[in-house]
Biopython code that builds the backbone (N, CA, C, O; Angstrom):
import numpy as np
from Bio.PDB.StructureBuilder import StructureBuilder

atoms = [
    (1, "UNK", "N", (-5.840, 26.229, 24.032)),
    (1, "UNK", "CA", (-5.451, 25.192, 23.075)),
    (1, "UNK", "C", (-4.239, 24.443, 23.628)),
    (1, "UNK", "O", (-3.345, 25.171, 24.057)),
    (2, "UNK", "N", (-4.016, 22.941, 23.708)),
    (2, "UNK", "CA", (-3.148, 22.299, 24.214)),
    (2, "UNK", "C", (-1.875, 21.692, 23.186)),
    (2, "UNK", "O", (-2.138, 20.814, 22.364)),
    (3, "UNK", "N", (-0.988, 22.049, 23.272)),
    (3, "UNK", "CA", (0.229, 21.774, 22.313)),
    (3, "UNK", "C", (0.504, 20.587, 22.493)),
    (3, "UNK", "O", (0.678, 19.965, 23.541)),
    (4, "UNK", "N", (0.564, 20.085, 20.825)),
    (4, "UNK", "CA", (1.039, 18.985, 20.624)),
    (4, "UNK", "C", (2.533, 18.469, 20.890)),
    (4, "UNK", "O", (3.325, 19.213, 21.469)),
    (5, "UNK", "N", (2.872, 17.325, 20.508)),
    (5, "UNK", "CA", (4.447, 16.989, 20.601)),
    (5, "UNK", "C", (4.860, 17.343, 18.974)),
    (5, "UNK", "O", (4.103, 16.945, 18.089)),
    (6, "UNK", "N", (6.040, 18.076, 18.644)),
    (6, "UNK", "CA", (6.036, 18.671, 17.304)),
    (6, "UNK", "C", (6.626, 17.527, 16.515)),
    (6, "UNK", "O", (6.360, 17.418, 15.318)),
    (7, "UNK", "N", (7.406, 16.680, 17.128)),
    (7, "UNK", "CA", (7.643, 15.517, 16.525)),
    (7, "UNK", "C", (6.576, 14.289, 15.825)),
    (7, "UNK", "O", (6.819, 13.449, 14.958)),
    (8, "UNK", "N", (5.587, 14.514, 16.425)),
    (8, "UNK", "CA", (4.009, 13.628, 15.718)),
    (8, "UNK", "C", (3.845, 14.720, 14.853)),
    (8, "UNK", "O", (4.242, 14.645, 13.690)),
    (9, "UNK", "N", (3.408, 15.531, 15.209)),
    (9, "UNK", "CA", (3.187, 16.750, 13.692)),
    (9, "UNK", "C", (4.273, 16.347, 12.746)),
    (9, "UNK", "O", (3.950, 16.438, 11.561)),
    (10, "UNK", "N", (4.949, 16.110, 12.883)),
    (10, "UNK", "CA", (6.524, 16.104, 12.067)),
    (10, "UNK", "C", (5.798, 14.637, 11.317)),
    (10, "UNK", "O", (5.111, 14.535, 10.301)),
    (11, "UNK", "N", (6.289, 13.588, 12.310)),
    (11, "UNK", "CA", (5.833, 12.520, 11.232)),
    (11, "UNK", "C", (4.281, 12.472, 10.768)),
    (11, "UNK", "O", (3.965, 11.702, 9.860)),
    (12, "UNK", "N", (3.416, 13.211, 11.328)),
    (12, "UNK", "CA", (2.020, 13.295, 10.362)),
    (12, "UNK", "C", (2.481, 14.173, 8.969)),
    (12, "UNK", "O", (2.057, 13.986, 7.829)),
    (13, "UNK", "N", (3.189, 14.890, 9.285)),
    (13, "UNK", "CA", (3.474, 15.570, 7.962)),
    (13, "UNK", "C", (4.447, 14.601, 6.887)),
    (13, "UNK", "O", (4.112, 14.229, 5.762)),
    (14, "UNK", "N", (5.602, 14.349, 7.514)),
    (14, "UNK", "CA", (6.464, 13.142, 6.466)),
    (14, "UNK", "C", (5.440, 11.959, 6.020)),
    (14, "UNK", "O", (5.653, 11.427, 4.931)),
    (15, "UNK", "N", (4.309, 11.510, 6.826)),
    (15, "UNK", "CA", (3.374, 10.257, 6.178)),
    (15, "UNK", "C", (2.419, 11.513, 4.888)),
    (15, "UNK", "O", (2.579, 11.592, 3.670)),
    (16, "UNK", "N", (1.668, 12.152, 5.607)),
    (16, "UNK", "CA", (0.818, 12.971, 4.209)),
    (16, "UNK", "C", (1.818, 13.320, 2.542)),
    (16, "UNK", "O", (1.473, 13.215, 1.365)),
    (17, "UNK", "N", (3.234, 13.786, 3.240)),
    (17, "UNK", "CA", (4.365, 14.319, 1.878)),
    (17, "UNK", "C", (4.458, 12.447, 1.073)),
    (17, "UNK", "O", (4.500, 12.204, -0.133)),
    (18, "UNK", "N", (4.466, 11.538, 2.086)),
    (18, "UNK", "CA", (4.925, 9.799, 1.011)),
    (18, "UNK", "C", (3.283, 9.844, 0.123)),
    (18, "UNK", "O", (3.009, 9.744, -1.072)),
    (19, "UNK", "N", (2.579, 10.008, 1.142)),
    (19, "UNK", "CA", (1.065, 9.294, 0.523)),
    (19, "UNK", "C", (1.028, 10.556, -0.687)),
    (19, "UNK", "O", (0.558, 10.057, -1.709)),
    (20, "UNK", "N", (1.355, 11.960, -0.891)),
    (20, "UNK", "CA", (0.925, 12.521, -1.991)),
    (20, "UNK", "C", (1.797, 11.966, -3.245)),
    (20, "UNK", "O", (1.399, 11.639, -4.363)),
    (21, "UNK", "N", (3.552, 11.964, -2.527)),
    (21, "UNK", "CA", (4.134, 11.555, -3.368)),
    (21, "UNK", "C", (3.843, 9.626, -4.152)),
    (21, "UNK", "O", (4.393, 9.067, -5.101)),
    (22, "UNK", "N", (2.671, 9.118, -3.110)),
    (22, "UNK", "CA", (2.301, 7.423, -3.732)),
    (22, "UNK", "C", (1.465, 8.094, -4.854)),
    (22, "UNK", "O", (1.606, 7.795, -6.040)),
    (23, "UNK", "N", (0.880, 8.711, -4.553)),
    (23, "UNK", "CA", (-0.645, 9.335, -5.229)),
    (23, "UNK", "C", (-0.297, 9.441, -6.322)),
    (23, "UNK", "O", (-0.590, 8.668, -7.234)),
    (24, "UNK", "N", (0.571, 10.685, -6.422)),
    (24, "UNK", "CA", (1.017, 10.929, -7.541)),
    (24, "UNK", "C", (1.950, 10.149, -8.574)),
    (24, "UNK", "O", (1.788, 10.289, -9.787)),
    (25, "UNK", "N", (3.025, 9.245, -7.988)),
    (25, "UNK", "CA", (3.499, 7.795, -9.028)),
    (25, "UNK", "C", (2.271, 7.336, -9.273)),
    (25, "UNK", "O", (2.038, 7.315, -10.481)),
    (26, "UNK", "N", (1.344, 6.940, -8.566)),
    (26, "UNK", "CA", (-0.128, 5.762, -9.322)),
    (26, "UNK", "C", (-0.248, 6.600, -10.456)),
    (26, "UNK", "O", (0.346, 6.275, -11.484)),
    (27, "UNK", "N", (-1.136, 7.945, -10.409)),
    (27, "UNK", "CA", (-1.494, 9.054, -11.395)),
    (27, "UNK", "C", (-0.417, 8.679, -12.290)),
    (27, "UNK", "O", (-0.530, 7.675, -12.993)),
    (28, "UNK", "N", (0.668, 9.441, -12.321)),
    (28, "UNK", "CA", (1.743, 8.739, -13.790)),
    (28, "UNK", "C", (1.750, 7.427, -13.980)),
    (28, "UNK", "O", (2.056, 7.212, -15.152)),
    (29, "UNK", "N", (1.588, 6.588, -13.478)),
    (29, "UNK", "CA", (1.872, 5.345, -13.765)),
    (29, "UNK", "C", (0.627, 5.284, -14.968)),
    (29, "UNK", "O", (0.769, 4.982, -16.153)),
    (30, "UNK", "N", (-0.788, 5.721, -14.161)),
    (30, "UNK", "CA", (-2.045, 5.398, -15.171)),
    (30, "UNK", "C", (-2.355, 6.011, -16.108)),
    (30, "UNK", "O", (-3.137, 5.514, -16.918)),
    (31, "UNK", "N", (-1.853, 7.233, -16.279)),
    (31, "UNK", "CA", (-1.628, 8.354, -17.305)),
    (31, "UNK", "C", (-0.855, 7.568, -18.501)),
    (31, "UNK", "O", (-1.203, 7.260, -19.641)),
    (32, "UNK", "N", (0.454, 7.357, -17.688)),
    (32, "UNK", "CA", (1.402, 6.329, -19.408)),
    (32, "UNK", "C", (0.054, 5.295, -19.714)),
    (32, "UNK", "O", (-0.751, 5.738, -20.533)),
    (33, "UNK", "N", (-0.219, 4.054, -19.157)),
    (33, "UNK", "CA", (-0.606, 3.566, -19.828)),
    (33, "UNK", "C", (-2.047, 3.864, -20.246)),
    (33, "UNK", "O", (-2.681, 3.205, -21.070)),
    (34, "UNK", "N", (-2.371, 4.650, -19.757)),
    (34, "UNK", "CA", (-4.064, 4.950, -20.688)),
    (34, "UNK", "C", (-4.109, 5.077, -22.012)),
    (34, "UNK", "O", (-3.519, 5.896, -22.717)),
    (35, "UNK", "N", (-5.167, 3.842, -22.446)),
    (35, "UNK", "CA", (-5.108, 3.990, -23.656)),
    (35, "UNK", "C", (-6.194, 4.737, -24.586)),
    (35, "UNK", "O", (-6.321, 4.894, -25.800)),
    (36, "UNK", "N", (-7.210, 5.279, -22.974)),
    (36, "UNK", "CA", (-8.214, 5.761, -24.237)),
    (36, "UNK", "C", (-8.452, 7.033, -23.029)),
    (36, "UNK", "O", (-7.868, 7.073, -21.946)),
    (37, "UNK", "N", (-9.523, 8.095, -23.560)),
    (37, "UNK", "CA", (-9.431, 9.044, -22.640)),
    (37, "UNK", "C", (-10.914, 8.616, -21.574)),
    (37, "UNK", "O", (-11.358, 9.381, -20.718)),
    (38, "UNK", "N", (-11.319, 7.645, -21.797)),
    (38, "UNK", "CA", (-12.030, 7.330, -20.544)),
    (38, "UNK", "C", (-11.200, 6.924, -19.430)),
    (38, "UNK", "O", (-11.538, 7.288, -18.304)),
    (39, "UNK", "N", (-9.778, 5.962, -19.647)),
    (39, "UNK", "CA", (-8.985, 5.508, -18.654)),
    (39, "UNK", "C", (-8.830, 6.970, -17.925)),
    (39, "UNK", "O", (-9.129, 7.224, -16.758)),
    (40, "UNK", "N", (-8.246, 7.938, -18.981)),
    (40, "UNK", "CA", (-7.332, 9.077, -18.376)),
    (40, "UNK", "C", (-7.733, 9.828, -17.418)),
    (40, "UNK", "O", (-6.996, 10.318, -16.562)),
    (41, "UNK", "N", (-9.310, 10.013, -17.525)),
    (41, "UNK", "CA", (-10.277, 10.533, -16.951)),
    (41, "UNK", "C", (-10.295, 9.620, -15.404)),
    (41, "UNK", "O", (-9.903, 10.228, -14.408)),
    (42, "UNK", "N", (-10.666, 8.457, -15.283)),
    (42, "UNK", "CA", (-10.740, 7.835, -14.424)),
    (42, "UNK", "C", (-9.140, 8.005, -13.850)),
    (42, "UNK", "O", (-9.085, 8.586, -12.767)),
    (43, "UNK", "N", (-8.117, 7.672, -14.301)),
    (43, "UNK", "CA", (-6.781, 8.167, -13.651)),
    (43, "UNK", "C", (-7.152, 9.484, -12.614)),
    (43, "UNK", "O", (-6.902, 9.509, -11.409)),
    (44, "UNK", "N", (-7.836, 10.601, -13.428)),
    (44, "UNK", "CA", (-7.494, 11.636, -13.007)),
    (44, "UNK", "C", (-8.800, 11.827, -11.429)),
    (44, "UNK", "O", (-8.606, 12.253, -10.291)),
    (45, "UNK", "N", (-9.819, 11.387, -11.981)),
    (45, "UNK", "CA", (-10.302, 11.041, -10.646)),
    (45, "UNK", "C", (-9.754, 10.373, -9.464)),
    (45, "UNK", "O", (-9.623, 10.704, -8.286)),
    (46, "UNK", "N", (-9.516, 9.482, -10.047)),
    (46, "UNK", "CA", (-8.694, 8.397, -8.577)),
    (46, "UNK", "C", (-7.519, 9.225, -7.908)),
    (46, "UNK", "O", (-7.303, 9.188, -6.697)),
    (47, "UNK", "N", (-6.687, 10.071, -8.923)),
    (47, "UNK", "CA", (-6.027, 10.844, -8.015)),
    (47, "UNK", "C", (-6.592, 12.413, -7.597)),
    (47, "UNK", "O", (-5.783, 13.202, -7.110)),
    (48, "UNK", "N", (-7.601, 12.705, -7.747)),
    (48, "UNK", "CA", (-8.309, 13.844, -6.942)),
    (48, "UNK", "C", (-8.461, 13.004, -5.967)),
    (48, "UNK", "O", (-7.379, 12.946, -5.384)),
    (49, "UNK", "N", (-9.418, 12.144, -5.347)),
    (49, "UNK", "CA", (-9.807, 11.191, -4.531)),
    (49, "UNK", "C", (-8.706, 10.707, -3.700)),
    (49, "UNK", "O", (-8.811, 10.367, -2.522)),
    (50, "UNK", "N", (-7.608, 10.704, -4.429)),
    (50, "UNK", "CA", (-6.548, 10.470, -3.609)),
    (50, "UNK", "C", (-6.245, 11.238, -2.490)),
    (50, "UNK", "O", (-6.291, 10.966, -1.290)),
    (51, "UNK", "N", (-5.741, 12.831, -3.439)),
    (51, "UNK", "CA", (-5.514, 13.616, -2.660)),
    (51, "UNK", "C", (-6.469, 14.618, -1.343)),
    (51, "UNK", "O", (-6.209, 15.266, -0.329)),
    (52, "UNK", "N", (-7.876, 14.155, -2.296)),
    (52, "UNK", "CA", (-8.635, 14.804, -1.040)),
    (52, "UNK", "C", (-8.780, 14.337, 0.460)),
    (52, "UNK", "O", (-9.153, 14.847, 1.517)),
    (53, "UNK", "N", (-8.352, 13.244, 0.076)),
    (53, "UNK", "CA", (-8.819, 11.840, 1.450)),
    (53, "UNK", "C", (-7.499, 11.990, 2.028)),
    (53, "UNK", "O", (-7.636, 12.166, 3.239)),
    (54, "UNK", "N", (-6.034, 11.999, 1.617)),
    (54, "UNK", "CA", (-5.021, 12.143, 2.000)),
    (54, "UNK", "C", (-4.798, 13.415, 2.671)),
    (54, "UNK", "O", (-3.907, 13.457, 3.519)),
    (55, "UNK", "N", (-5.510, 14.505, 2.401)),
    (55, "UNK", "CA", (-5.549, 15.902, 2.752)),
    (55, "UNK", "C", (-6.399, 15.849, 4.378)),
    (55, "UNK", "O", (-5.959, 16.116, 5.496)),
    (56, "UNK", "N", (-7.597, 15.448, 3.991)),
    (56, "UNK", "CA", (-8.562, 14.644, 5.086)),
    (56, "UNK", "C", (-8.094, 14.076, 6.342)),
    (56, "UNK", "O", (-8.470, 14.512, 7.430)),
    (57, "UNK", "N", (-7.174, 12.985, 6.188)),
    (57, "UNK", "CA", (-6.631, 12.063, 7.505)),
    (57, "UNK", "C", (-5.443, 13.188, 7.721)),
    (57, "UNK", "O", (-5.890, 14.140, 8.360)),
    (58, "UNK", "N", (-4.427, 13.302, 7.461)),
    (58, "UNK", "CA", (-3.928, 14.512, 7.719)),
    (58, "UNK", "C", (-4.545, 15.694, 8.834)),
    (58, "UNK", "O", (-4.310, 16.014, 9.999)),
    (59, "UNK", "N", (-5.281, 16.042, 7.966)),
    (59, "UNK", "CA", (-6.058, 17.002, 9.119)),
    (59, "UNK", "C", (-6.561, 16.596, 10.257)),
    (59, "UNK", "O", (-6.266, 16.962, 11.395)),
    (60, "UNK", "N", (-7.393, 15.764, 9.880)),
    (60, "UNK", "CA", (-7.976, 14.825, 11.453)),
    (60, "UNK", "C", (-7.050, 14.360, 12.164)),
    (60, "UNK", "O", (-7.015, 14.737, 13.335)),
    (61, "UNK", "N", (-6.040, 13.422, 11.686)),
    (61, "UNK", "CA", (-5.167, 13.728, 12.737)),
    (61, "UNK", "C", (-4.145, 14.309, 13.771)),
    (61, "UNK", "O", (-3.753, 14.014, 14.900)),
    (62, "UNK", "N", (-3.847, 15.519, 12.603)),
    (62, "UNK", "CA", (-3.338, 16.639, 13.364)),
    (62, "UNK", "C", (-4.608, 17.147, 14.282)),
    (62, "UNK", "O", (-4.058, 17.688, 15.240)),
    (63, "UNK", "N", (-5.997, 17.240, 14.463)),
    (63, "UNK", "CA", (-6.532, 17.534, 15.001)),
    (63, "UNK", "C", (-6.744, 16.939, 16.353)),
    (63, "UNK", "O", (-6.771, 17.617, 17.381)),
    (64, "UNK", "N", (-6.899, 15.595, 16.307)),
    (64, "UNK", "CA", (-6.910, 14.423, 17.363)),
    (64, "UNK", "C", (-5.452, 14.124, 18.032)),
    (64, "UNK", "O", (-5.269, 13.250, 18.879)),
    (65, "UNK", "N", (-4.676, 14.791, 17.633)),
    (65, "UNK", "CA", (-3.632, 14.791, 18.308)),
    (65, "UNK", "C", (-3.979, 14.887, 19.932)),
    (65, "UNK", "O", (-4.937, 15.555, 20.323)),
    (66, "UNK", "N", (-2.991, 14.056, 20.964)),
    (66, "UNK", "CA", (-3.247, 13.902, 22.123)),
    (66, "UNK", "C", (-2.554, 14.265, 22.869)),
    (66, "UNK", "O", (-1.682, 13.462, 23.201)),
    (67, "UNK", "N", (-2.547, 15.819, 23.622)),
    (67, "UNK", "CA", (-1.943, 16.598, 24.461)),
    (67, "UNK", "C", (-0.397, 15.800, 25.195)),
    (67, "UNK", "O", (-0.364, 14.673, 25.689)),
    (68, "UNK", "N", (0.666, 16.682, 25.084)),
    (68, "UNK", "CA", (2.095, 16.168, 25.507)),
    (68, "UNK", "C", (1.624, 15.917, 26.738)),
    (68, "UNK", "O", (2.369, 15.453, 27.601)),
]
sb = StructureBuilder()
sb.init_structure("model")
sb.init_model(0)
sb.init_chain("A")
sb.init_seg("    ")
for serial, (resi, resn, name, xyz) in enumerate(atoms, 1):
    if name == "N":
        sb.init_residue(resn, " ", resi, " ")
    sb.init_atom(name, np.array(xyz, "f"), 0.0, 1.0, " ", f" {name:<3s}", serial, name[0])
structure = sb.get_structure()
């Protein structure tokens, strides 16, 4: 297995920690204003979806990482 530079791991990790922390302001943001529980529902999807896909590129790119 060929080691990465820990500093790209580093900022792949500080970009995945902003994008959960975006994820999650949208989610509250759509939560306050939902006014009915179909919105809330759909809130709560969009942020599963969020986080799975955010979880996703994350991985792939720690994976595709390109030997020091």
């Amino acid at each position: 297995m060929e080691v990465c530079n820990v500093s790209d791991e580093k900022l792949i990790a500080e970009g995945y920690e902003n994008l959960i922390k975006t994820v999650f302001s949208q989610f509250y943001q759509a939560t306050i204003l939902a006014k009915t529980p179909d919105e809330k529902s759909r809130a709560e999807q969009i942020f599963q979806t969020g986080i799975v896909f955010a979880r996703q590129v994350r991985d792939r790119a720690l994976a595709i990482l390109p030997p020091v």
